[in-house]
Every structure is written in C-alpha cells, then in structure tokens.
C-alpha positions in Angstrom: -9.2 114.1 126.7 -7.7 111.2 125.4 -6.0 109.2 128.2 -2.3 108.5 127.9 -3.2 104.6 127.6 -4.6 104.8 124.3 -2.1 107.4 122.6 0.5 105.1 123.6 -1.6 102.4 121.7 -2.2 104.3 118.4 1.8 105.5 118.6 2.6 101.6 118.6 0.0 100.7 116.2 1.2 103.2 113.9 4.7 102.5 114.5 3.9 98.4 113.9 1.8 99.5 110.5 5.2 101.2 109.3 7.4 98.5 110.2 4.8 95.8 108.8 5.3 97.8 105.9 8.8 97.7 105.6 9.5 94.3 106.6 7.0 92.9 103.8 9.9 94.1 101.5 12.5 92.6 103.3 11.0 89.0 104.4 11.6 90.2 108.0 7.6 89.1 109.0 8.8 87.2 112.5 10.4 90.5 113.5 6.4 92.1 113.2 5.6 89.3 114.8 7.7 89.8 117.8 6.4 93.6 118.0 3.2 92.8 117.8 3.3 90.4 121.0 5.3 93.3 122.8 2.1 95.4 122.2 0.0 93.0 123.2 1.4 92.5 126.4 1.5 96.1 127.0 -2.5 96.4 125.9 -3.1 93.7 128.4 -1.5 95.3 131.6 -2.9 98.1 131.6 -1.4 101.3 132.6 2.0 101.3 132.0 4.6 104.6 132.8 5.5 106.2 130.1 9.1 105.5 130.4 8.3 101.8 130.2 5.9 102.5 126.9 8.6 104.1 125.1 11.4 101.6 126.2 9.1 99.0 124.4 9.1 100.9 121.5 13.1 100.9 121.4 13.4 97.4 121.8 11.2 96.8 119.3 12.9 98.9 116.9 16.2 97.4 117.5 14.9 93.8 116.9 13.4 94.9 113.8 17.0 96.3 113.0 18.9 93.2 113.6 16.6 91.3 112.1 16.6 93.0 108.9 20.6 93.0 109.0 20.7 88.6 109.3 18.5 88.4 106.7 20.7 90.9 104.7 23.5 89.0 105.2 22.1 85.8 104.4 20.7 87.0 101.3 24.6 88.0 100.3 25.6 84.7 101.1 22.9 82.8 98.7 23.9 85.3 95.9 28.0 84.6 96.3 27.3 81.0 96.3 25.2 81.3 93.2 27.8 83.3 91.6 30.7 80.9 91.9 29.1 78.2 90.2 28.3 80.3 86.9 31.1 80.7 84.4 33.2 83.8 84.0 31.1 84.9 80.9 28.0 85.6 83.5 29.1 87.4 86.5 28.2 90.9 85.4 24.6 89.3 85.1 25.4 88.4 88.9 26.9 90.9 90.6 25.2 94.0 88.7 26.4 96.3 91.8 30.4 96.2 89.7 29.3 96.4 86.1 31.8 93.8 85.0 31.3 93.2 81.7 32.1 89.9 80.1 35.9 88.5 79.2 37.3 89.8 76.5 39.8 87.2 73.9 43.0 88.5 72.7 44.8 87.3 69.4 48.8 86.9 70.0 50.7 86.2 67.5 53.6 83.7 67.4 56.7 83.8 65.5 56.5 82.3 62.1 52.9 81.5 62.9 49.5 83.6 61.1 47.6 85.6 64.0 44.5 84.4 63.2 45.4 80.4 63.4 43.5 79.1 66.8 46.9 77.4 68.4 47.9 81.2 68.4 45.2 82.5 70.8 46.3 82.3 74.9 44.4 83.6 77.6 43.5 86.9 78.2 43.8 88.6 82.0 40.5 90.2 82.9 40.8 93.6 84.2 37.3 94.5 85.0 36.4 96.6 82.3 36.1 96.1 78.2 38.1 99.2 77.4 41.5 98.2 78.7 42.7 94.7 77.7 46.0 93.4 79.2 47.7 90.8 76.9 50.0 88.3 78.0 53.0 87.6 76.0 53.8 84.1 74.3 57.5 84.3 73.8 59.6 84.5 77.0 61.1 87.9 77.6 64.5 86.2 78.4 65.5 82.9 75.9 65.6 79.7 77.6 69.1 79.4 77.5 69.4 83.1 79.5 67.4 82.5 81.9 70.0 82.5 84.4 71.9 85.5 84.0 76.2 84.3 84.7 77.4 85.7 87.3 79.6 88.5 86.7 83.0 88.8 88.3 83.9 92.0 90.0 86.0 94.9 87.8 89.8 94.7 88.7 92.1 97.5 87.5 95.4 97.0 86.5 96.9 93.9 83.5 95.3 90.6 84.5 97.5 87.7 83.7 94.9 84.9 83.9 96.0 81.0 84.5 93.9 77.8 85.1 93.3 78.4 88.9 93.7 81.4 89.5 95.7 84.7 88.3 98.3 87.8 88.6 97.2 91.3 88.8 100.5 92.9 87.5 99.2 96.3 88.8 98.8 95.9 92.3 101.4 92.6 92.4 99.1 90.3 93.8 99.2 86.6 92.9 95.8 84.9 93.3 94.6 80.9 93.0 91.3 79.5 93.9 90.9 75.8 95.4 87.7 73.3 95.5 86.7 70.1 97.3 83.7 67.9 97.3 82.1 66.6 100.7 82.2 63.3 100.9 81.1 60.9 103.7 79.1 63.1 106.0 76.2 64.9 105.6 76.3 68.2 103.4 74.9 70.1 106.6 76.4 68.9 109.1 79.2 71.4 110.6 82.2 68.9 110.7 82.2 67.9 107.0 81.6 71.6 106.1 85.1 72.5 108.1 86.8 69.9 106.4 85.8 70.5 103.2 86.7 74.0 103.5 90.3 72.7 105.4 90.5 70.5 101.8 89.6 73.3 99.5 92.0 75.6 101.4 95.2 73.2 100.4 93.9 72.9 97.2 94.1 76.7 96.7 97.8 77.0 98.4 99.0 74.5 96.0 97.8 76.3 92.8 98.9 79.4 94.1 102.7 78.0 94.4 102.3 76.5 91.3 101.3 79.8 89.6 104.3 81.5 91.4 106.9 79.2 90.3 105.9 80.3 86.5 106.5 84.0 86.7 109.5 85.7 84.7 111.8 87.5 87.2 114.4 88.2 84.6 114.2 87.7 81.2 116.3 84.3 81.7 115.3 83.5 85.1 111.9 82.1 86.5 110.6 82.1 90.3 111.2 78.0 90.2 114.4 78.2 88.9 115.3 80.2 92.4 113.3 78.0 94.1 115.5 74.8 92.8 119.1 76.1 93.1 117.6 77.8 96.7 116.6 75.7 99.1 116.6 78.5 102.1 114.2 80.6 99.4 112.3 77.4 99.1 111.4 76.8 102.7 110.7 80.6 102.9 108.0 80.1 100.4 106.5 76.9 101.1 106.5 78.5 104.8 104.6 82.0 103.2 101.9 79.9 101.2 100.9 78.1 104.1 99.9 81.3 105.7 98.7 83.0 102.6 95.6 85.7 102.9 92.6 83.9 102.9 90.5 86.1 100.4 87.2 84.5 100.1 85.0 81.3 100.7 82.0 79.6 99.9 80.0 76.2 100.6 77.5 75.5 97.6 73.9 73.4 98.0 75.5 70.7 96.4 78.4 70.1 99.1 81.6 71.8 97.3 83.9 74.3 99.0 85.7 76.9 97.1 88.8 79.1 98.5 90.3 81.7 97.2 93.8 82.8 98.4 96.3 85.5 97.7 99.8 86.7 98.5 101.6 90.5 97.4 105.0 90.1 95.8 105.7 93.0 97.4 108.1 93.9 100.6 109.6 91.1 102.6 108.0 88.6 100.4 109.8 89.7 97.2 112.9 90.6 98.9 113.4 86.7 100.3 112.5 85.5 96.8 115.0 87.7 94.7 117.1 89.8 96.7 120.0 87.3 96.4 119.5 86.9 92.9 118.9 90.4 91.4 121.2 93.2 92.1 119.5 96.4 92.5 122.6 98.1 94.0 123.8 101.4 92.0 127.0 101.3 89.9 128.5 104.1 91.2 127.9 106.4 93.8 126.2 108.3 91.4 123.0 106.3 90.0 122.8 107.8 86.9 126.5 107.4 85.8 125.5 104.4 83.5 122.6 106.5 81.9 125.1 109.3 81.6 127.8 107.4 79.9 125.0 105.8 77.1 123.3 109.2 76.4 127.4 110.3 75.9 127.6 107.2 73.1 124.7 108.4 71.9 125.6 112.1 71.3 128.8 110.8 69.9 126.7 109.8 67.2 124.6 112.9 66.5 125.7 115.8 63.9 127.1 118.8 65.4 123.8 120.6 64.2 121.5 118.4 66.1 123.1 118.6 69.5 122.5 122.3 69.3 118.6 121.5 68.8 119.5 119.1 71.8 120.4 122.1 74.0 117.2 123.8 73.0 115.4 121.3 74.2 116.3 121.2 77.5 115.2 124.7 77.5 112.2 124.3 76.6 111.7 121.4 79.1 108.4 121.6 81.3 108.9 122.4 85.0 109.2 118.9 86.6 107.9 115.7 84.4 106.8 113.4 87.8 107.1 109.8 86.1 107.5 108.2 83.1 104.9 106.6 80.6 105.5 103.4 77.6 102.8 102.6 75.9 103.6 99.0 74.6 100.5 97.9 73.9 101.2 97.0 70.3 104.7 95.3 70.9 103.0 92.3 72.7 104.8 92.8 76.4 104.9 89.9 78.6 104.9 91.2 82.6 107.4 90.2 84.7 109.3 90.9 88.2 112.0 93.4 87.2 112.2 95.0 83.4 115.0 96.4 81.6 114.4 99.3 78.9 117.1 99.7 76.6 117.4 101.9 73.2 117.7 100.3 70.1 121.4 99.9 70.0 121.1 97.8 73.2 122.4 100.2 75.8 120.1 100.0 79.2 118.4 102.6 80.1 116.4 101.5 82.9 117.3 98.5 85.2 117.1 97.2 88.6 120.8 98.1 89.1 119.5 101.2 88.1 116.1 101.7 90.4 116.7 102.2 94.3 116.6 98.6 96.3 114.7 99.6 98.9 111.6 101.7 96.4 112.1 97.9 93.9 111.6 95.7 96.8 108.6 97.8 98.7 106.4 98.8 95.4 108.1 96.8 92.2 110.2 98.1 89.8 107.3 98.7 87.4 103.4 99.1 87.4 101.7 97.5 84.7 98.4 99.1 83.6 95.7 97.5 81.3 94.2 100.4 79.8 95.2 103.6 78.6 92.7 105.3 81.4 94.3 103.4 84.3 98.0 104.3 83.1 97.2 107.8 83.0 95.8 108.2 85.9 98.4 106.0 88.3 99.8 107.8 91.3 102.9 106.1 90.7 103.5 108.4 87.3 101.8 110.9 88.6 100.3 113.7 87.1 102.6 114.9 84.4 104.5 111.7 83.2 107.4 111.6 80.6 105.3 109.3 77.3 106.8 107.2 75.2 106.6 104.5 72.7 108.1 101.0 73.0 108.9 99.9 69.5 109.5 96.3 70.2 110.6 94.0 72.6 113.2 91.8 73.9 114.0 88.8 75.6 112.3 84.7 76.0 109.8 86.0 78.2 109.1 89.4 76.2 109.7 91.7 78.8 112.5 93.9 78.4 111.6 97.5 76.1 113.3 99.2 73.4 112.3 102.3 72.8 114.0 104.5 70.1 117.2 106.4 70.2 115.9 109.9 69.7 113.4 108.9 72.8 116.8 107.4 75.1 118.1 110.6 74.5 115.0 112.6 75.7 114.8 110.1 78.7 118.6 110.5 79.5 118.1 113.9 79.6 114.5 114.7 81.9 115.2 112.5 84.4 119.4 113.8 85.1 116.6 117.2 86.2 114.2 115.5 87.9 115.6 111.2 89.2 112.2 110.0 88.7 113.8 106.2 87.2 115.4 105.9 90.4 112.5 106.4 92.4 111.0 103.6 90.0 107.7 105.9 89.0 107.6 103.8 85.9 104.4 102.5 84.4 104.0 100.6 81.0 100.6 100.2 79.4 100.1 96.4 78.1 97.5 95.1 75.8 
C-alpha cells in the first residue's frame, strides 16, 4: 500500500503543477515559489498528520489567491495611467472592456452664418456611444439682456392709483409709500448701521406716505392738505397716525440700502378724524331718501302721461331684491376720490354722502372702486345681484362726481325706495 506520506506528496505535487500552470498566465511565479518551499519543508520532516498536510495546502492556496489579486490590481493601475495620457480619439483602443467608440463632431449653425464655415463648429458632448449625439447650442436660450428675469410685483385687486413712492389702492382704501437709505459710515454687516439704516429708511417712507395723503380728492373742490392747512387739530392727528403707520415690509440689499414700505387704511377712526368735520354725512330728513324722492318727482314732472304708465309696469316687473348697485365708468375717465356724488344729467344728486349712512361712510367708504370688470362683479359690497348702470360722463376738477342718464335716475330712484341699498353705501364703480 502506498503510505499516506507519499499520497500527500503527489496531491501537492499535482496541486503545485496546476497552480504553476496558472500562474505562468498571470506573472504570479513568486507565489509557486512560495508553495514549492512549503512542500519542501513538509518532504523534509517527515511524517506529518494529516490535518497539518492539508492545512498546508490551504495556505498555499490562499497566497496563491492574494497574490494573483495584487498583481491584478496593479496591472489595472498601469493600464489607467496609460490611458490618461492618450487623446480622446483612442480610449476605445484602451479600455476595450466599454466599447467606446471614438468622438463624434457636430456642425451648429449660427445665425446669419453658412453651417459648413469652420468658426461655426463647437464642441460636441461625448455620450458613449456613436448613435446618439447630444449637441450643444450656440445661441443663449435667454438674450443677454434677459438674463435676469425683473422681478415681478405681486397681483393686487381693486383700481391702483400709482405715485412716485408709493400708491392708493382705491378698493381696499389703503394708502401705501416705500422709503430707502444708504449705509454710510459703518460697515454694511455690522448690526448697528443696519438698524439705522432701516430707522432712516423708515422716515423716509412716513414722509412719502403724508405727502401722497395730502394729494387725494375728498370732495370734488376739496383736497386732504387743504384740511390739513385750515386744521391744525386734524394736522397733529395725522402727523401723530403716520408716525405709527403699519410697517408692511423691509429689506437690506448686498450693497448696504434699506427699503421700507409703510401703509395706513382710510378707513374707520382714521377717516373719521380727517373728514368728519368737513363732510356732512348726516340725512336731510328723517327720512333718507326724501331728497331722492323729491328729484325722481321733478323728474316724472317731466315725463308724458303715457310713459309713467310704462313706469308703473316696471316696478312690477322688478326682480325680488337688487342687493347693490353697479356704474361702469370705465370709458368716462373717473378720477377716485374720498366721497362721490352721482347726479342725473340735469344736475339733481342722486347719491351723496348726506345721502349714505355716517357710520357705514366712515367704517367701509362711501364707494369701492374696482379695476376690472371681474373684480366689480364679484365684490361683496354689491353683492350678488347689483343694480348696473352706465356713467355717461363726469363732473367736477378732480373728475369724480357721475352722471348717469335720466331714464337710469329714474330706475335708481325707484329700486332702491324697495330695497335702501344707497344708504347702506353698497356702491361700487368700475374705473379704467
């Protein structure tokens, strides 16, 4: 029988032929090298256990492992290094394991320019592949002088009445200026100068907001700074309300300037200290239509006998309850203003603040001025089934009294003795 000794030997020998073998392929010859010492020292010996025979083998196998994996490695290395220093054109040739294929040029054409002049031809992206080309355009997407989109304000219902610094949103009542300062003298960052260049803005802002209050109409003869002059108790009021007008926003650019923005409502105690000794929005009578009554009489007075008959159809064939009423003025070229007056074409008023109710004037205005046709329509003030009609010119220096037409007064007169919604001052007027 053969003795365990020398299978063990021929097992080695013909693992070390296999791995000679294989390494010869890989350059691994010092890993042979090292198995074949192992075997020698086991030959040498003697009688070994068997346990210690095949432990041998393992280690022999894992040095022949690791061995073949540094030189792997290394061999990757060499090949990278070689790669990088060969132009584009010659890395499929390199690194066949991604089947590049070589850069393909693209033609662009410029504006006004022939595709096939050479100026015209810009670098192409490569993609990996010959099938798909990705072009880069010449010409910008955006021109040069949009690159930097303008900032866009933010949509505000109602008539705007714009000024220099600042403005008047006639549908809400709320009087707006903006204010700027430069930092000066300390450094942009540092949190004192920013606190005073805000303080500096701030004042700058209050001032342009009493300067844009002292223009607006109240009357069609009288102006905010008129009050203001013949006043002085409404003065102090006001300068007293502007230094604690609503701070609305604020901002500290890169560059060291503060902008403020500030706003105040001409709108409950506010308007009622600044006209309420100066316009007199008391009734006539104890009945508050008596002055609408008597002008819809002169009116009648002047109809046919025939026509008032038609008159007392139409009041039958009034809707259920009108809830407001509705002038479209935008082609008469209305100016806004505190109070309006609506008269009929032979002058006799209509609607006016001695008409409205004091207390509805001074909390929500006499009037609600809308920009657009949409907005008008769909103001709670008028509601949802308003009374339209058509201002066909206007009146006044400050263009803000209406006339509408006589055949119109006398529909007015007669819709709201049913349903008082001019005294509740549901009255809106659509301006251009």
């Amino acid at each position: 029988m053969v003795s365990k000794r020398v299978l063990a030997s021929v097992c080695l020998a013909a693992l070390l032929m296999g791995t000679q073998a294989s390494a010869e392929d890989t350059g691994v010859d010092s890993a042979v090298n090292n198995v074949s010492e192992s075997a020698a020292t086991v030959v040498e010996e003697g009688i070994r256990p068997e346990a210690t025979q095949v432990q041998l083998i393992e280690q022999a196998i894992r040095e022949v492992e690791t061995q073949v994996q540094r030189e792997s490695e290394l061999h990757v290395y060499q090949h990278a290094q070689e790669a990088s220093s060969l132009p584009e054109g010659q890395l499929s040739k390199v690194t066949p394991m991604l089947q590049y294929q070589p850069e393909q040029q693209v033609q662009y054409a410029q504006h006004g320019q022939d595709s096939s002049d050479s100026s015209a031809v810009s670098q192409s992206l490569y993609k990996g592949g010959s099938e798909i080309l990705a072009e880069l355009p010449k010409a910008r997407l955006i021109p040069d002088d949009q690159a930097e989109l303008a900032s866009v304000e933010p949509y505000q219902s109602g008539y705007i009445e714009k000024y220099e610094h600042g403005a008047i949103n006639w549908f809400t009542g709320t009087v707006t200026a903006t204010g700027e300062s430069l930092s000066t003298g300390l450094s942009v960052s540092s949190r004192q100068a920013r606190l005073r260049t805000l303080r500096a803005a701030t004042v700058d802002a209050r001032k342009n907001l009493f300067e844009i209050l002292s223009t607006i109409p109240v009357t069609e003869k009288l102006r905010v700074k008129n009050i203001l002059r013949s006043d002085e108790d409404v003065m102090q009021f006001v300068r007293g309300d502007m230094q604690n007008s609503r701070i609305t926003t604020t901002s500290f650019s890169e560059d060291g300037i503060a902008k403020v923005t500030v706003s105040i409502a001409l709108r409950d105690m506010f308007l009622e200290k600044l006209i309420g000794k100066h316009v007199s929005f008391h009734r006539v009578s104890d009945n508050p239509y008596s002055a609408v009554n008597a002008i819809a009489e002169s009116i009648e007075k002047a109809v046919e006998p025939e026509e008032q008959y038609e008159s007392a159809d139409v009041d039958a064939m009034l809707p259920i309850a009108y809830t407001g009423l509705l002038i479209d003025a935008r082609e008469v070229g209305i100016k806004p203003a505190i109070t309006v007056t609506i008269k009929d074409e032979a002058g006799n008023v209509l609607y006016s603040p001695r008409v409205v109710n004091r207390s509805v004037a001074l909390k929500n205005g006499m009037v609600e001025y809308a920009g657009t046709w949409e907005e008008a329509i769909t103001s709670k003030r008028s509601s949802t089934n308003p009374l339209v009609l058509k201002a066909v010119s206007v009146q006044g220096r400050s263009r803000s009294n209406i006339v509408i037409s006589d055949e119109q007064a006398l529909l007015l007169k007669q819709i709201n003795n049913a349903h008082k919604f001019l005294e509740e001052g549901r009255v809106v007027v659509v301006c251009n």
